[in-house]
VOROLUM-164970 format. One record per residue: x negated, z negated, y of N, C-alpha, C in turn. Coordinates in nm, 4 decimals. Each point is the difference from the previous one (the first is absolute). Example, Ala and Ser with C-alpha at 12.3 -4.5 7.8 and 13.67 -1.06 7.14 Angstrom:
<nodes>
<node <-1.3190; -0.7800; -0.5690>; <0.0890; 0.0000; 0.1190>; <-0.0900; 0.0000; 0.1200>>,
<node <0.0350; 0.0720; 0.1050>; <-0.0820; -0.0060; 0.1190>; <0.0770; -0.0730; 0.1090>>,
</nodes>
This chain:
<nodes>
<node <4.1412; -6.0679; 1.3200>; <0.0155; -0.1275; -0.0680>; <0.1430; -0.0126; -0.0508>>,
<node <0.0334; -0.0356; -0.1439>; <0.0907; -0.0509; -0.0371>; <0.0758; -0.1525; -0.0497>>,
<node <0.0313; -0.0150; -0.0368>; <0.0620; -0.1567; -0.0348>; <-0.1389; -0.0354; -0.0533>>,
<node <-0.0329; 0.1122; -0.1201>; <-0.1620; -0.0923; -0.0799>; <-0.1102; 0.0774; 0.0241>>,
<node <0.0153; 0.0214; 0.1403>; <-0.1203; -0.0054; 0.0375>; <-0.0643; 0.1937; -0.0011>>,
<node <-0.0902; 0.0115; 0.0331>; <-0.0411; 0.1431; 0.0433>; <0.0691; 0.0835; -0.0820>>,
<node <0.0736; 0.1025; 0.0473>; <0.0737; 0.1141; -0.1232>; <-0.0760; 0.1423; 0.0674>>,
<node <-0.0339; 0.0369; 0.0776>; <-0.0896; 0.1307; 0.0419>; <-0.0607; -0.0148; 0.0911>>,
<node <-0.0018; 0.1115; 0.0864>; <-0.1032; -0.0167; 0.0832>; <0.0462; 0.1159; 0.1263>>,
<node <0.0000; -0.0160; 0.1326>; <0.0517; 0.1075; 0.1031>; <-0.1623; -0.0109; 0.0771>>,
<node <0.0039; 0.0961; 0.1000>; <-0.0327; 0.0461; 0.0767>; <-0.0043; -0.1356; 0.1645>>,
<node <0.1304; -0.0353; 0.0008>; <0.0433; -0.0502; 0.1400>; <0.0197; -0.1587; -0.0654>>,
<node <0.0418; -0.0739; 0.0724>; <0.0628; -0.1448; -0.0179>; <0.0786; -0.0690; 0.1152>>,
<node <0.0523; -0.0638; -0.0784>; <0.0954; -0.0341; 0.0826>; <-0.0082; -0.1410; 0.0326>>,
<node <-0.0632; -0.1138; -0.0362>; <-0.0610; -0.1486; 0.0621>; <-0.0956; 0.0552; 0.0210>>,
<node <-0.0864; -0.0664; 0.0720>; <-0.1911; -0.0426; -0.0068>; <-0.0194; -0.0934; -0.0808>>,
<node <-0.0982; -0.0459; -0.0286>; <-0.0399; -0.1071; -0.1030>; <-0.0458; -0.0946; 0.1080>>,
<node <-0.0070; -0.1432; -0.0863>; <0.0485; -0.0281; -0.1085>; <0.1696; -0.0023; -0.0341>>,
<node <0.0378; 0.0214; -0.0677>; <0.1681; -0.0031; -0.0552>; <0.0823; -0.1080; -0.0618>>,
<node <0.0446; -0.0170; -0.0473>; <0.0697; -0.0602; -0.0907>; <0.1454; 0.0527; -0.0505>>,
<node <0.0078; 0.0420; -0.1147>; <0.1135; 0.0861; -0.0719>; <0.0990; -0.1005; -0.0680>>,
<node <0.1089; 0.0238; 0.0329>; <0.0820; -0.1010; -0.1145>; <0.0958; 0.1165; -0.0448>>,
<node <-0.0279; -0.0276; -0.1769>; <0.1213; 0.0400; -0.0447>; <0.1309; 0.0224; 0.0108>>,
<node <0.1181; 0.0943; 0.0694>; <0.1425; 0.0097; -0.0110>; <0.0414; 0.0576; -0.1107>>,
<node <-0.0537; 0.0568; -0.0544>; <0.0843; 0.0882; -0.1660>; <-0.1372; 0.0218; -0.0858>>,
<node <0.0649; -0.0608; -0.1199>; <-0.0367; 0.0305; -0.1272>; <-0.1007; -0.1485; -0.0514>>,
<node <-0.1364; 0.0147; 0.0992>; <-0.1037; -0.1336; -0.0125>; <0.0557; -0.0705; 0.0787>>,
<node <0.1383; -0.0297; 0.0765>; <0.0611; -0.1291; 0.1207>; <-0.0688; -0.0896; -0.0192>>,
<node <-0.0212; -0.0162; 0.1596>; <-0.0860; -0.1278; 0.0168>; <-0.1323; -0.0264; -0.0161>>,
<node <-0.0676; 0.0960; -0.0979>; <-0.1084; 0.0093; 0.0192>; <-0.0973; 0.0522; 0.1414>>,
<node <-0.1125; -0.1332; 0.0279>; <-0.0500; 0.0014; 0.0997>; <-0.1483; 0.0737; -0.0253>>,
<node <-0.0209; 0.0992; 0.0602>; <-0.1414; 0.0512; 0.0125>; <-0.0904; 0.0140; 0.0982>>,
<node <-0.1199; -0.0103; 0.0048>; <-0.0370; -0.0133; 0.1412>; <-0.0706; 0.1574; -0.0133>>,
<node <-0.0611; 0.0494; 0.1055>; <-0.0763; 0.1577; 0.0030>; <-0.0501; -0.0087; 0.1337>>,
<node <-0.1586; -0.0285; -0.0791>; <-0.0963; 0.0477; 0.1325>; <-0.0202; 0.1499; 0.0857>>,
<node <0.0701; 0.1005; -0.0743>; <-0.0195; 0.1083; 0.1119>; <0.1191; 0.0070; 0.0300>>,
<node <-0.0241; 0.1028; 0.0965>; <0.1323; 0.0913; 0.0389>; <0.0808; 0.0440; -0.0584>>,
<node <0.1949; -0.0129; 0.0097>; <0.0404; 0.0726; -0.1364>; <0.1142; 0.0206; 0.0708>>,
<node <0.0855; 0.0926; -0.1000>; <0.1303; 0.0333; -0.0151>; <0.1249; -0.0450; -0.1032>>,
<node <0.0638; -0.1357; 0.0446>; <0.0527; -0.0544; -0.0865>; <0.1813; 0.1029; -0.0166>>,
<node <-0.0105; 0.0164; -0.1119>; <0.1291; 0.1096; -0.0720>; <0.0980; -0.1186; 0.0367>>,
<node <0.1697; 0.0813; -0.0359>; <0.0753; -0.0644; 0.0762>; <0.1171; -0.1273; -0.1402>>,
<node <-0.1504; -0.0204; -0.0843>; <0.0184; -0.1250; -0.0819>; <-0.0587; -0.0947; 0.0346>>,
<node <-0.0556; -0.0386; 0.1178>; <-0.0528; -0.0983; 0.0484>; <0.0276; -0.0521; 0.1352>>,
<node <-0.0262; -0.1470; 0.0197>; <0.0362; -0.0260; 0.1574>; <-0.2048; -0.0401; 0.0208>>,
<node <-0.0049; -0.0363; 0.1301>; <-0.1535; 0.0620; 0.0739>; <0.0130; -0.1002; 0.1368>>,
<node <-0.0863; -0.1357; -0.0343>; <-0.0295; -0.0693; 0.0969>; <-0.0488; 0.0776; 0.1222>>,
<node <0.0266; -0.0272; 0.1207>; <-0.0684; 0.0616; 0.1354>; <0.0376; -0.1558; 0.0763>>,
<node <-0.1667; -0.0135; 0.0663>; <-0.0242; -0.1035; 0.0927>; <0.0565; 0.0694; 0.1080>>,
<node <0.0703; -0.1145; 0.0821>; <0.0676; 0.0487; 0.1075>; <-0.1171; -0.0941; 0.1449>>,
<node <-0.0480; -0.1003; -0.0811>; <-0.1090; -0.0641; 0.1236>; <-0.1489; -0.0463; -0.0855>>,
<node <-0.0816; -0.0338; 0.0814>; <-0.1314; -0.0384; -0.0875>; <-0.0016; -0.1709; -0.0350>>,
<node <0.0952; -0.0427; 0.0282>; <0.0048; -0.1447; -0.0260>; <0.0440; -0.0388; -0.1754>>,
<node <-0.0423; 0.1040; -0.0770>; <-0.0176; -0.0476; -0.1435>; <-0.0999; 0.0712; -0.0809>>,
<node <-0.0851; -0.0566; -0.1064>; <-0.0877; 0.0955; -0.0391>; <0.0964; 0.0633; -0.1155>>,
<node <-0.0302; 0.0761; -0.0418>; <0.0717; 0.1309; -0.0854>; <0.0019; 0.0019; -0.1678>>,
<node <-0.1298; -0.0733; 0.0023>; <-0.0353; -0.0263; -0.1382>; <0.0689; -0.1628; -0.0330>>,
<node <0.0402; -0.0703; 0.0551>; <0.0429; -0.1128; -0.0443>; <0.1890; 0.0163; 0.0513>>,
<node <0.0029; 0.0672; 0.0593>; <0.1387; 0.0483; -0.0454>; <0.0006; 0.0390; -0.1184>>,
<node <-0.0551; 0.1099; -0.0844>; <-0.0062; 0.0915; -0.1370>; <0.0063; -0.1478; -0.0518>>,
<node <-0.0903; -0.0493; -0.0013>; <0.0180; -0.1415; -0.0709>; <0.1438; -0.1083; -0.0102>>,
<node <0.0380; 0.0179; 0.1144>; <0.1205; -0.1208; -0.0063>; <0.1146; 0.1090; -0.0296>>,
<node <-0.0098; 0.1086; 0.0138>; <0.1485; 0.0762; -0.0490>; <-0.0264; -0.0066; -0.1738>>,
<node <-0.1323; 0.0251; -0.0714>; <-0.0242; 0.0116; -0.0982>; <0.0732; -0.1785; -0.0625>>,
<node <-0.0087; -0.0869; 0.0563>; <0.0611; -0.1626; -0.0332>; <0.1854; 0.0418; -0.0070>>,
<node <0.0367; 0.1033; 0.1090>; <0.1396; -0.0522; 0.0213>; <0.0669; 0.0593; -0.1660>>,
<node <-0.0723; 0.0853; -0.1090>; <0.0381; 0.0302; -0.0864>; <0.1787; 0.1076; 0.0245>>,
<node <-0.0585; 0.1266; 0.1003>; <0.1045; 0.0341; -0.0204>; <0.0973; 0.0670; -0.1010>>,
<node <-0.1351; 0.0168; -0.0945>; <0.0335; 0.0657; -0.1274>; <0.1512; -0.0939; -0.0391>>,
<node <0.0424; -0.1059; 0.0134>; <0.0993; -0.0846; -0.0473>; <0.1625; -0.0298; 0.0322>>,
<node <-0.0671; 0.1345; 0.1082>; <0.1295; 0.0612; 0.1358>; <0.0538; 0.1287; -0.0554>>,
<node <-0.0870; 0.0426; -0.1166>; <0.0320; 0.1603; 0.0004>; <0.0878; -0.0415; -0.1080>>,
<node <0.1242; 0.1380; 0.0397>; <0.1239; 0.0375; -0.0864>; <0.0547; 0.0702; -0.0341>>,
<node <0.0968; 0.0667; -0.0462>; <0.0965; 0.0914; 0.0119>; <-0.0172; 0.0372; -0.1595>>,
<node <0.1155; 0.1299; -0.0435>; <-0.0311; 0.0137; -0.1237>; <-0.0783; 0.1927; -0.0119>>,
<node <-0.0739; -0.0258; -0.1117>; <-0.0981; 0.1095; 0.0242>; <-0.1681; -0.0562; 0.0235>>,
<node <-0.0164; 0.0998; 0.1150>; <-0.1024; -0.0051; 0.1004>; <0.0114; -0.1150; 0.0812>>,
<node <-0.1301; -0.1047; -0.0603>; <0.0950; -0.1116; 0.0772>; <-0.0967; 0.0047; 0.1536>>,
<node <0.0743; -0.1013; 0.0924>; <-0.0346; 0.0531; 0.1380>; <-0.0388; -0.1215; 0.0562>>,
<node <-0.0315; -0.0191; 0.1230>; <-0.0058; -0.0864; 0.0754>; <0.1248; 0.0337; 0.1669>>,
<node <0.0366; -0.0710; 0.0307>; <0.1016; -0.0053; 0.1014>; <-0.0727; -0.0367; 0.1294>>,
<node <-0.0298; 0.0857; 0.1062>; <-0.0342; -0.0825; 0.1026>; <0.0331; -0.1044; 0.0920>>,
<node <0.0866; -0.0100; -0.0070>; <0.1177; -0.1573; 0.0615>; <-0.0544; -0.0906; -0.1023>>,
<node <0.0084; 0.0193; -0.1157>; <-0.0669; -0.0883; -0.0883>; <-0.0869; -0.0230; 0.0670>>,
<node <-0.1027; 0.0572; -0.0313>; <-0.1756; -0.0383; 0.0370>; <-0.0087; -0.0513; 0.1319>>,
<node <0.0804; 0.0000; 0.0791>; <-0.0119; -0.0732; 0.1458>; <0.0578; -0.1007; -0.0178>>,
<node <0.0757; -0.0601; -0.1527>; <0.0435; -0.1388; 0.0858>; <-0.1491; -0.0640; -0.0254>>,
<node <-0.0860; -0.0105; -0.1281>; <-0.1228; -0.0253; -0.0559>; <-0.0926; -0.0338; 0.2252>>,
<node <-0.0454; -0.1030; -0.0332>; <-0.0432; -0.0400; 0.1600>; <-0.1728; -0.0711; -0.0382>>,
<node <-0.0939; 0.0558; 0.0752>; <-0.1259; -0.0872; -0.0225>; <-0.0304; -0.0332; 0.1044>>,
<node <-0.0473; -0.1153; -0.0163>; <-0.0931; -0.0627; 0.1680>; <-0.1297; 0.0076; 0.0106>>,
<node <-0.0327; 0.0276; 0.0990>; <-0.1764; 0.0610; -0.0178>; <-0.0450; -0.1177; 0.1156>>,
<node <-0.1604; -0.0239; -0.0524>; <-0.0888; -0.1241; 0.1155>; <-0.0374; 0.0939; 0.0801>>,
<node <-0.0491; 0.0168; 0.1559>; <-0.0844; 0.0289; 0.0527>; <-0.0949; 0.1261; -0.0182>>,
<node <-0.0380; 0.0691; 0.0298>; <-0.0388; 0.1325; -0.0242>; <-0.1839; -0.0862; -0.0122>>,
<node <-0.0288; -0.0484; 0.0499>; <-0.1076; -0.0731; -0.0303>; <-0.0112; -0.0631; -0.1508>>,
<node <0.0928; -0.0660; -0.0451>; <0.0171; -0.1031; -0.1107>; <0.0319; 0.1537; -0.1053>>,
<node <0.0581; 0.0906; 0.0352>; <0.0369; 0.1078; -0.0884>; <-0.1167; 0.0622; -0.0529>>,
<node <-0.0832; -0.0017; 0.0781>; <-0.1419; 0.0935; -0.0205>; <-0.0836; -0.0609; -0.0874>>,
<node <-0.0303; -0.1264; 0.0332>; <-0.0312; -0.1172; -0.1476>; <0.0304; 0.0162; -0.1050>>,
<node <0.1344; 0.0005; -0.0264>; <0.0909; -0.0127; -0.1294>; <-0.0645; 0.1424; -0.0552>>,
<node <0.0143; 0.0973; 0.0815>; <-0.0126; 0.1237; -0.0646>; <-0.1633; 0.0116; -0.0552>>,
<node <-0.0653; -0.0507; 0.0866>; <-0.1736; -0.0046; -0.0585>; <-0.0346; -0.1038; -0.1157>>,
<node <0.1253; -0.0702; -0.0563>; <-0.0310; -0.0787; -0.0595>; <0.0529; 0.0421; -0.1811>>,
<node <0.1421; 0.1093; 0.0505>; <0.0059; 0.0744; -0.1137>; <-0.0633; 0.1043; 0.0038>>,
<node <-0.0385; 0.0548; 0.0613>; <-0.0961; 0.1440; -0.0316>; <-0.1115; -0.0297; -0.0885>>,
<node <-0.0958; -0.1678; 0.0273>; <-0.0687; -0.0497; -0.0430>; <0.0141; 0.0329; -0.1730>>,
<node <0.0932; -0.1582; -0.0180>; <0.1010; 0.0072; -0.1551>; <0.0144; 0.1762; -0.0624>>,
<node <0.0578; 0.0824; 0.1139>; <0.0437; 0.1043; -0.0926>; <-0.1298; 0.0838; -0.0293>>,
<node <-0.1272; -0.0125; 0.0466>; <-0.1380; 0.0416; -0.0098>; <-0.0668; -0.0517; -0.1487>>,
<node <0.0298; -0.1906; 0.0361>; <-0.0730; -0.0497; -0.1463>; <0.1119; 0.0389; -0.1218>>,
<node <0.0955; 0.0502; 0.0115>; <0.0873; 0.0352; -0.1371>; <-0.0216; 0.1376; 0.0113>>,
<node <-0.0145; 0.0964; 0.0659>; <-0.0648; 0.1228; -0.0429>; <-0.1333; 0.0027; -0.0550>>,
<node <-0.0932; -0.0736; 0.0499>; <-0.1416; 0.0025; -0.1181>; <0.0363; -0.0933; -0.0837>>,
<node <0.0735; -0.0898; -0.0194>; <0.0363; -0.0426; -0.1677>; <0.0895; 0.1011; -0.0880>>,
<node <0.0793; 0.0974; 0.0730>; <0.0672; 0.1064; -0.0728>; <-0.0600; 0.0817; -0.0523>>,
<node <-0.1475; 0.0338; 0.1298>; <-0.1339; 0.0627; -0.1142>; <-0.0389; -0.0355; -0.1062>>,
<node <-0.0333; -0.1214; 0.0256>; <-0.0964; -0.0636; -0.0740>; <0.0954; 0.0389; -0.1608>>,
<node <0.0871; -0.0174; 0.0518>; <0.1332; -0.0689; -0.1740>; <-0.0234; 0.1457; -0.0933>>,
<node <0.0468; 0.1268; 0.1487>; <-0.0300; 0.1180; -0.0789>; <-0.1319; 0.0062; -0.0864>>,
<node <-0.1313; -0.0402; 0.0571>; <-0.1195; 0.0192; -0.0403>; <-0.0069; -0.0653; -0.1512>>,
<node <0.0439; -0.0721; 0.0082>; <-0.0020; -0.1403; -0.1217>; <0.0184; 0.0927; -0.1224>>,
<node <0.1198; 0.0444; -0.0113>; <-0.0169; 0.0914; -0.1603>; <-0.0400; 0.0546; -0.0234>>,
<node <-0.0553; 0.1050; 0.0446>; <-0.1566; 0.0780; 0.0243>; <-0.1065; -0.0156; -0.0318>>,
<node <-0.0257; -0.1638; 0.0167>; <-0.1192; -0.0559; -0.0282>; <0.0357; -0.0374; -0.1234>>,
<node <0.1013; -0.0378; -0.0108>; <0.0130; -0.0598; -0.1651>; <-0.0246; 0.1608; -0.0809>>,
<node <0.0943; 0.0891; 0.0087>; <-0.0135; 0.1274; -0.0453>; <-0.1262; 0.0255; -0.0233>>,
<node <-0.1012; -0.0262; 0.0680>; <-0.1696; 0.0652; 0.0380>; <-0.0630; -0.0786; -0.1395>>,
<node <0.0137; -0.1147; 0.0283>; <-0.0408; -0.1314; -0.1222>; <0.0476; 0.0687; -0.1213>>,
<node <0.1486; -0.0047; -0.0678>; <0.0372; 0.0375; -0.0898>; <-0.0649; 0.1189; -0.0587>>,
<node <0.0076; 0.1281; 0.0943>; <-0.0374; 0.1265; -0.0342>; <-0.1861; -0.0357; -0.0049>>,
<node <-0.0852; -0.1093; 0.0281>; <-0.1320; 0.0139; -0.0198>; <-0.0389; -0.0389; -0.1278>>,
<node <0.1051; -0.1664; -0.0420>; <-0.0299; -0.0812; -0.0663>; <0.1004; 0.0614; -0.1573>>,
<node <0.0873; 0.0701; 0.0344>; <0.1002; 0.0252; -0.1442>; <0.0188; 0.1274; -0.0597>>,
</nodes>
């Protein structure tokens, strides 16, 4: 894994899944999440739960709010700073109340993937019409 996200592929890994990748060079700040197992290259920093008292996926979520993209600097390759990214602070409800929240966007991010179908499908059909009728 790199800043944007999968760049090859190994053999071994180095988290378990689920992950969460944040950008340090080049994509800074960019937050990715990755359901398998991976090997994040050494342009990225790599959430690791240290206890089970947060769900994983609504972290990806609230780091994705702290916008660290807005932290990254330098001239060049721009970066992200890790002292930076730690002052950035979120407060999380209850590992109970967390699990909600998260079933409630998985939901949302479900009905906007079959409307993302659907949208693809749409010109297609017009295409089908045109090419019958013209």
């Amino acid at each position: 894994m790199g800043s944007n996200g999968i760049v090859g592929y190994h053999n071994e890994y180095l988290i378990e899944s689920p992950s969460i990748i944040v950008g340090r060079k080049g994509s800074a700040g960019k937050v990715t999440w990755m359901a398998k197992n991976c090997f994040p290259i050494d342009t990225t920093f790599y959430v690791n739960l240290v206890d089970n008292q947060y769900n994983m996926k609504l972290i990806y979520y609230a780091l994705q709010k702290l916008n660290f993209e807005s932290l990254s600097g330098g001239t060049g390759v721009p970066g992200l700073n890790r002292n930076d990214a730690y002052t950035k602070e979120i407060s999380l409800p209850p590992f109970s109340e967390q699990q909600k929240i998260v079933s409630e966007i998985e939901k949302i991010e479900t009905q906007i993937a079959e409307l993302e179908q659907k949208l693809t499908e749409i010109p297609k059909q017009k295409e089908f019409v045109l090419k019958k009728y013209l």
